[in-house]
N, C-alpha and C positions, 0 to 999 in steps of 0.2 A: 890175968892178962896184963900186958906191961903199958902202959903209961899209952906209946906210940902205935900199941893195935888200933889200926880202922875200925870205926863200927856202922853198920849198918841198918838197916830196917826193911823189912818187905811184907808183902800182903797175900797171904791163899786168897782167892773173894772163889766162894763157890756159890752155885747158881743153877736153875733148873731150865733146861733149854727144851723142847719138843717132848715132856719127862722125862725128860733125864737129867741126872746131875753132871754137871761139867764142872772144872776150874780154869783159871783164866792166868796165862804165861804171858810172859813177851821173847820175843827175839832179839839179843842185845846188839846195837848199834856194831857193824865193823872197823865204827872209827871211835870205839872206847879204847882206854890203854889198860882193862883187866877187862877179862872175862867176854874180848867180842863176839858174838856171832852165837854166844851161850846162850839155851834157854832159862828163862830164870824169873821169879813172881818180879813184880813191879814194886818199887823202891830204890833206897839208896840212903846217903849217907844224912844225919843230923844236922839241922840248923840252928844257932844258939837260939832265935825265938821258938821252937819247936817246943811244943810241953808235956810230951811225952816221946817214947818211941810208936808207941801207936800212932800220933800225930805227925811220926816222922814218916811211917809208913804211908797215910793215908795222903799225906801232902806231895810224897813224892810221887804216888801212882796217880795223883789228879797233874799233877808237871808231865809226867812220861806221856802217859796214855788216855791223856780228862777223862779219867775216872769222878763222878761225884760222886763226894763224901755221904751227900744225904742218901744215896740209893744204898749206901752199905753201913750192915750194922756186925760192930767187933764181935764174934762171942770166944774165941780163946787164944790161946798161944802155942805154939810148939817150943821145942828145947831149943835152943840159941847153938848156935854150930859155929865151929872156924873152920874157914874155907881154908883146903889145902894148898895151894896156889898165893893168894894173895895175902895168908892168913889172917884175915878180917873176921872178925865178931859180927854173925848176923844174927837179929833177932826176929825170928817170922810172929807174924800173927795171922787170925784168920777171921776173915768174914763173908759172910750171907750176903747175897741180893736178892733180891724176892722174885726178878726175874732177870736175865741176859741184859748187863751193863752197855748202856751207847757208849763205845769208847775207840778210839782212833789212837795212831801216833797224832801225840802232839807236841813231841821233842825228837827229830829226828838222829839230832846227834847221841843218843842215848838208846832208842830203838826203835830198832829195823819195823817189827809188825807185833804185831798179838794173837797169841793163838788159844783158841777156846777147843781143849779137851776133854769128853764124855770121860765119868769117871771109869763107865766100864771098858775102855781100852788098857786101862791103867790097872785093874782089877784081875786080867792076865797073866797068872804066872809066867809063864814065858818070855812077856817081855822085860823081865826084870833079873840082872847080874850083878854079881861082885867082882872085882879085880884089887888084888893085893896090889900099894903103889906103895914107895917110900916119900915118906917125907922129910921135908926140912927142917924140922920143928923136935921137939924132944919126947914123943910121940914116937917117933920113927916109921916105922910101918903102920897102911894103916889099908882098910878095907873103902875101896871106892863103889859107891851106887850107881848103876846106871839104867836107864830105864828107854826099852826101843817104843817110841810111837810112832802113828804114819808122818813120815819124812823129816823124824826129827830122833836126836841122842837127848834125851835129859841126863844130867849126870852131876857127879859131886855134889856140892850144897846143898841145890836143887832136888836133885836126884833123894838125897838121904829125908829131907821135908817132906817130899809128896809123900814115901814110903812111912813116913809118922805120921802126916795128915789121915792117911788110906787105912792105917790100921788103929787108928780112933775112930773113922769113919764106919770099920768094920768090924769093932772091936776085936782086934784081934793081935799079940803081939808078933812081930817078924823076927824071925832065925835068919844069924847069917845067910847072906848066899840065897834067900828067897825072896819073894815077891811078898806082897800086900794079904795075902791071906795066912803067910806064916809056914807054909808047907817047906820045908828042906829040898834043897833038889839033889 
């Protein structure tokens, strides 16, 4: 990556609601200048006292959405992705709450609201598509994720994380063009 790539940091926190596993998104602010109105884990960019990326993820989703730090514990990472649009290095990681995080906007200029997703709506083949997009980049073409849940598109970044998170969670790996359980459509 070149010198001037953005880099970012965010957080999966999964968590068990009524038994069930969910993950925890937000709705990004409509008065960001990338990515408004996207759904997308909570994070954002590095601050020089930050001493990790991990620590950038967790600091920023306690700024967005007071997420505390003590109620979540790290246990892994996914693959670091560039977003096709702004193309920023993000680094996801992932963690545990032991149960459903107290968390509010608490940065409204940043985001709109937070939405807590049972994993099994996501577990759906159905609601999971590919769209061939071009890009900007020397890549060129490239395959976009997107993912329908109730009253929302997850997609690119986002989209392409959950579909990593869900088939570690399932152990299972995905084929183009399908959903979380890996079946072809």
């Amino acid at each position: 990556m070149p010198d001037k790539t953005r880099e970012s940091a965010v957080i999966a926190v999964l968590y068990e609601d009524g038994g069930e596993p969910h993950v925890m998104l937000t709705r990004r602010s409509p008065r960001m200048r990338q990515h408004a109105h996207e759904i997308a884990f909570p994070g954002g960019r590095r601050d020089p006292e930050d001493e990790s990326w991990w620590h950038t993820a967790g600091r920023e989703a306690a700024e967005e959405i007071a997420l505390d730090p003590a109620v979540i514990e790290h246990v892994g990472v996914l693959d670091s992705f560039v977003t096709g649009g702004s193309l920023s290095l993000v680094h996801p990681y992932v963690a545990i709450a032991h149960q459903r995080p107290r968390v509010h906007v608490a940065s409204p200029d940043e985001v709109e609201s937070v939405r807590h997703i049972a994993l099994s709506e996501l577990l759906l083949d159905e609601v999971w598509r590919e769209e061939i997009w071009p890009f900007r980049d020397e890549a060129g073409d490239r395959a976009v994720t997107f993912v329908e849940v109730v009253g929302d598109t997850i997609w690119g970044a986002t989209g392409s994380m959950l579909r990593q998170l869900l088939s570690i969670a399932t152990q299972t790996e995905p084929e183009p063009g399908s959903g979380p359980e890996g079946s072809a459509r």
